[in-house]
LOMI-904352 format. One line per 3 residues: number of its first residue (from 1); their letters; for each residue x, y, z of N, C-alpha, C. Coordinates in pm, 1 decimal, always signed. Each point is the difference from the previous one (the first is absolute). Layout:
! LOMI-904352
NUM = A = X:Y:Z:X:Y:Z:X:Y:Z ~ ...
! end
This chain:
! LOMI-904352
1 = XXX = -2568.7:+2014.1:-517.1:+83.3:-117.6:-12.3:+123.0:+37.6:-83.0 ~ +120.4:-59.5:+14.4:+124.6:+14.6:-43.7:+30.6:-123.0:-98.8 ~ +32.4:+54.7:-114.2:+74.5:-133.8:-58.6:+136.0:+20.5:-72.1
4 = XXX = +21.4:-131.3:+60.8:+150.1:-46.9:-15.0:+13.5:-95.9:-135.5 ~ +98.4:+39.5:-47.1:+45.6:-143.8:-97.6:+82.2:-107.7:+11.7 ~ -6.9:-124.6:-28.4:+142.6:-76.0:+25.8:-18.8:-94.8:-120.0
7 = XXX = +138.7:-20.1:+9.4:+27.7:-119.0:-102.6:+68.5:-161.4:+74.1 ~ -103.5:-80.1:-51.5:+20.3:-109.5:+45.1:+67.9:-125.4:-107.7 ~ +32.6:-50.0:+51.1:+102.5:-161.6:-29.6:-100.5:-40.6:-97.2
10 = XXX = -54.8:-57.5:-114.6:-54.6:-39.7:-68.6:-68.3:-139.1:+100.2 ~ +79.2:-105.9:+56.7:-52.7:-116.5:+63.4:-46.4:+74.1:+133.4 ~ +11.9:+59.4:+65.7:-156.5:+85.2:+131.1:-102.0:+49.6:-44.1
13 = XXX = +61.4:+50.1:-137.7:-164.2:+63.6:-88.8:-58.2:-150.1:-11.3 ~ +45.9:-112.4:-22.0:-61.1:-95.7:-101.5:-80.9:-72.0:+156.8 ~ +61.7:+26.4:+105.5:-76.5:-98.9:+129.5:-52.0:+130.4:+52.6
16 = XXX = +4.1:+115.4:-18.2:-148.9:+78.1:+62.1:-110.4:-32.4:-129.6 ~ -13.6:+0.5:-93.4:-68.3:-26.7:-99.1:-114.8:-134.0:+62.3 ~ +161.0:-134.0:+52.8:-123.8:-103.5:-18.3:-40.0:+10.2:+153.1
19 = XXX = +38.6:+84.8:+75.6:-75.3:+24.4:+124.7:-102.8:+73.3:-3.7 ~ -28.5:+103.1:-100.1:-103.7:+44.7:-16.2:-78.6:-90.1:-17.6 ~ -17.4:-92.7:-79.9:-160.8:-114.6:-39.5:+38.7:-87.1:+140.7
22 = XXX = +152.3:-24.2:+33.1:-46.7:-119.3:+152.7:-65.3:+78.6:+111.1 ~ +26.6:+123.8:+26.9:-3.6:+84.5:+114.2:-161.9:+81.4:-51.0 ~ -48.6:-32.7:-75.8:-139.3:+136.7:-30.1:+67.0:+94.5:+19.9
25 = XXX = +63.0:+55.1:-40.0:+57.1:+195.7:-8.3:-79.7:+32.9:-168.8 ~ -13.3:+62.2:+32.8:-78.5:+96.1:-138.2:+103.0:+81.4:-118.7 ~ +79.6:+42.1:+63.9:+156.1:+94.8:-67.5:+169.0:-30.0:+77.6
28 = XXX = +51.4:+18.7:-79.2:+158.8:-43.7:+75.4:+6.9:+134.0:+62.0 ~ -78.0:+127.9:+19.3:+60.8:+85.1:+87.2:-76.9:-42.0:+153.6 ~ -146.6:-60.0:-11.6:-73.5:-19.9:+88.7:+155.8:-139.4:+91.0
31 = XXX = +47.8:-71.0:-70.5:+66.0:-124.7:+66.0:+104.0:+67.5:+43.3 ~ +75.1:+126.8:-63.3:+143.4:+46.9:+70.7:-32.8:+100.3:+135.4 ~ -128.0:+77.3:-10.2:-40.1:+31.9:+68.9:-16.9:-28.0:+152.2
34 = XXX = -82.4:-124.5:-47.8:-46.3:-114.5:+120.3:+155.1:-34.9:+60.8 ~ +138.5:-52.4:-125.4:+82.2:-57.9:+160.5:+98.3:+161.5:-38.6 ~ -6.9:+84.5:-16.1:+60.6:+120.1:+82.9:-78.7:+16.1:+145.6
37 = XXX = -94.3:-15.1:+12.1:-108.2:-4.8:+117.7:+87.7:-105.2:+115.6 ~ -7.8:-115.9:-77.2:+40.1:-101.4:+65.7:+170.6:+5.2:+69.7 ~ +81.0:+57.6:-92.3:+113.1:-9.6:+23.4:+19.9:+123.8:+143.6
40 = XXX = -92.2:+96.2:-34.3:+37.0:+110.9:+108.9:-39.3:-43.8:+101.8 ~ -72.9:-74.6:+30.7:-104.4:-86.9:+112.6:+161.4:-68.5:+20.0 ~ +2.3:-75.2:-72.4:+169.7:-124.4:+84.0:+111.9:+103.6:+77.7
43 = XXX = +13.9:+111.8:-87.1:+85.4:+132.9:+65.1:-17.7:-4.4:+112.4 ~ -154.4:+62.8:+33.3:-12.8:+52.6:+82.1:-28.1:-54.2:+141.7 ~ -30.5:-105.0:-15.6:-15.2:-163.2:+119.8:+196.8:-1.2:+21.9
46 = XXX = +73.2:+9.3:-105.6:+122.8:-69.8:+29.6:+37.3:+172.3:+86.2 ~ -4.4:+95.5:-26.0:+28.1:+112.8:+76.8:-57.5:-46.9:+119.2 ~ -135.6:+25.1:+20.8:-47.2:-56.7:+150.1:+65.3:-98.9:+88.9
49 = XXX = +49.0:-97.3:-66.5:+110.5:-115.5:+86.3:+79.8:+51.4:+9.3 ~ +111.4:+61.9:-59.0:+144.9:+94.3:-1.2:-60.9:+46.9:+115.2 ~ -97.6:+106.8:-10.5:-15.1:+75.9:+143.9:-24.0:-20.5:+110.2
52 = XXX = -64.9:-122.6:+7.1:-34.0:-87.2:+102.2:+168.6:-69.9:+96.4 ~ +32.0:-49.7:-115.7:+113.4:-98.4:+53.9:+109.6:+121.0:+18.8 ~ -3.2:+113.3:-30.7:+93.4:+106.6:+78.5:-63.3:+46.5:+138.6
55 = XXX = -113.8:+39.0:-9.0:-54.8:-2.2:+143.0:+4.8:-57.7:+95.4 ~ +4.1:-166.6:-18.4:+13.6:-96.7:+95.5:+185.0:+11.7:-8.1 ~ +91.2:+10.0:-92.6:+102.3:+0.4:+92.6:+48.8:+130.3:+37.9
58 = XXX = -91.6:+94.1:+9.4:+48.7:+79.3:+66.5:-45.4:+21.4:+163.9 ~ -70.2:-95.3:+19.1:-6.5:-35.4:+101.1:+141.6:-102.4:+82.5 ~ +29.0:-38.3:-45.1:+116.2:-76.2:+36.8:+70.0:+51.9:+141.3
61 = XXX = -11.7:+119.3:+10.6:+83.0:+37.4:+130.0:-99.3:-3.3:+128.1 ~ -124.3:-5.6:-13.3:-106.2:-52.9:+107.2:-14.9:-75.1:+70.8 ~ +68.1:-135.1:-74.9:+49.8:-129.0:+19.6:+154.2:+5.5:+91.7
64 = XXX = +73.9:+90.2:-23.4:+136.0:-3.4:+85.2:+64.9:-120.3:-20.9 ~ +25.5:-50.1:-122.0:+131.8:-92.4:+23.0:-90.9:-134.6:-44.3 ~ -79.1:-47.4:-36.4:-115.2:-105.8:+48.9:+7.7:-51.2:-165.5
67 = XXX = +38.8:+79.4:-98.1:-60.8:-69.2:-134.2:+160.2:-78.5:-34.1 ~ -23.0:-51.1:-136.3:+107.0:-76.5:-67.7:+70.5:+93.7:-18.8 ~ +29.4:+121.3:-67.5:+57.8:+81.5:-48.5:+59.9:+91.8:+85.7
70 = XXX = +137.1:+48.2:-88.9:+66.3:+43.4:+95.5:+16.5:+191.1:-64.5 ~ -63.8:-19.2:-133.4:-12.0:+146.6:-96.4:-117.6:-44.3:-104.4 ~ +8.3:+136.3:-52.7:-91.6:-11.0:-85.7:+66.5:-72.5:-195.1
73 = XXX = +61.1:+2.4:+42.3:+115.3:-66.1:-122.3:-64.5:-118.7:+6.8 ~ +24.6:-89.6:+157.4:-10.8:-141.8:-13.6:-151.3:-9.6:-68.8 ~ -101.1:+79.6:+79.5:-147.3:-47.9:-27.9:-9.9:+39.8:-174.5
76 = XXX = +37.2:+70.0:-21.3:-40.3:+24.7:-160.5:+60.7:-97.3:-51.9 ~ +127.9:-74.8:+30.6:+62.3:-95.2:-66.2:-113.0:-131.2:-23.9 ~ -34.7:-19.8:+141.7:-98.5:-116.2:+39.8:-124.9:+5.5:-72.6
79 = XXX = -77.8:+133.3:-15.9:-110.7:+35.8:-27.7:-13.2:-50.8:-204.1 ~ +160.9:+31.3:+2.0:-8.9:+20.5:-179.7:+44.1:-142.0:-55.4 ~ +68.4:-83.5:+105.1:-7.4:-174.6:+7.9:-134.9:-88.1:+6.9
82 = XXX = -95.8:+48.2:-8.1:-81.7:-85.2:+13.2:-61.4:+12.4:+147.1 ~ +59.2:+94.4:+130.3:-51.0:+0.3:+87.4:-165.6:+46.5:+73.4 ~ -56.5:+74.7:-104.3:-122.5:+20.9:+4.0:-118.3:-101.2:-16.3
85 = XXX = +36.5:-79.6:-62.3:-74.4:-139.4:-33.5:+47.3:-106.6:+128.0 ~ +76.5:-2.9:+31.1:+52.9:-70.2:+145.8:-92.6:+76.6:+109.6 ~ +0.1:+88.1:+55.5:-46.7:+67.9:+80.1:-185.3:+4.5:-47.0
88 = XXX = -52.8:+4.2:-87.0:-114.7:-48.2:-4.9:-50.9:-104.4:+28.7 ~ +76.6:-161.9:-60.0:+11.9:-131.2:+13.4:+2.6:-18.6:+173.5 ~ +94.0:+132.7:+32.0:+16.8:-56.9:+213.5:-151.3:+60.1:+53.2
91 = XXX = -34.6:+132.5:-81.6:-128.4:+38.2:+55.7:-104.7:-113.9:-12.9 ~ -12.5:-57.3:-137.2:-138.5:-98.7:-21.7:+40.6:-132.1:+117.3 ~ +130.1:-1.4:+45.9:-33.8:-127.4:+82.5:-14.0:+32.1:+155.5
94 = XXX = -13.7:+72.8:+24.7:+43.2:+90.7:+103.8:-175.5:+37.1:-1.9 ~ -62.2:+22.2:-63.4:-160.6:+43.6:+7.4:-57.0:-156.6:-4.0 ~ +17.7:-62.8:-93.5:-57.1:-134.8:-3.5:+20.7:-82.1:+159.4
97 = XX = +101.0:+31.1:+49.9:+22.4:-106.1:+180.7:-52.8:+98.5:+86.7 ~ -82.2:+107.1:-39.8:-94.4:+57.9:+79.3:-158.5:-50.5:+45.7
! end
C-alpha cells in the first residue's frame, strides 16, 4: 500500500469527522478511501458515456443525411445543452406507446 498525505480545509476535516459517527466508518482514512473508490466509479461510468455517445455519432454517416445535424460541432453543441436528457425523455416515451 502507498501513502499519500494531504492537507485539508479545517471545515471537510470537521464534516468527515461527523460523517464518521453518521456514516459507521471506523477512521477518516477508511471514509476518504471509500469515496476515492466512489469518485473513480463516477469517472469511470462518465468515460463509458463519452464513449458511447462518440460511437453512436460516429455512426452518423450510415444514416446518409437522415439525422438533425449537419456536423459534429452542431451535435456536441446540442449534446452539451441539455440534449442528452431530451433524447432520453423521447426514448422513455417512445418505449412507454409500445
Amino acid at each position: 500500500m502507498e501513502n499519500i498525505s494531504i492537507k485539508l480545509d479545517s471545515r471537510i476535516a470537521k464534516d468527515i469527522s461527523k460523517a464518521l459517527k453518521d456514516f459507521k466508518y471506523s477512521t477518516k482514512t477508511e471514509f476518504i478511501r471509500d469515496a476515492i473508490r466512489s469518485k473513480l466509479k463516477e469517472l469511470e461510468k462518465e468515460r463509458r458515456i463519452e464513449e458511447q455517445w462518440d460511437k453512436l455519432f460516429a455512426l452518423k454517416g450510415a444514416f446518409k443525411g437522415q439525422g438533425r445535424f449537419k456536423s459534429s460541432e452542431e451535435f456536441i453543441k446540442w449534446r452539451e445543452n441539455g440534449g442528452s436528457e431530451e433524447l432520453m425523455e423521447e426514448l422513455k416515451r417512445e418505449h412507454k406507446s409500445k
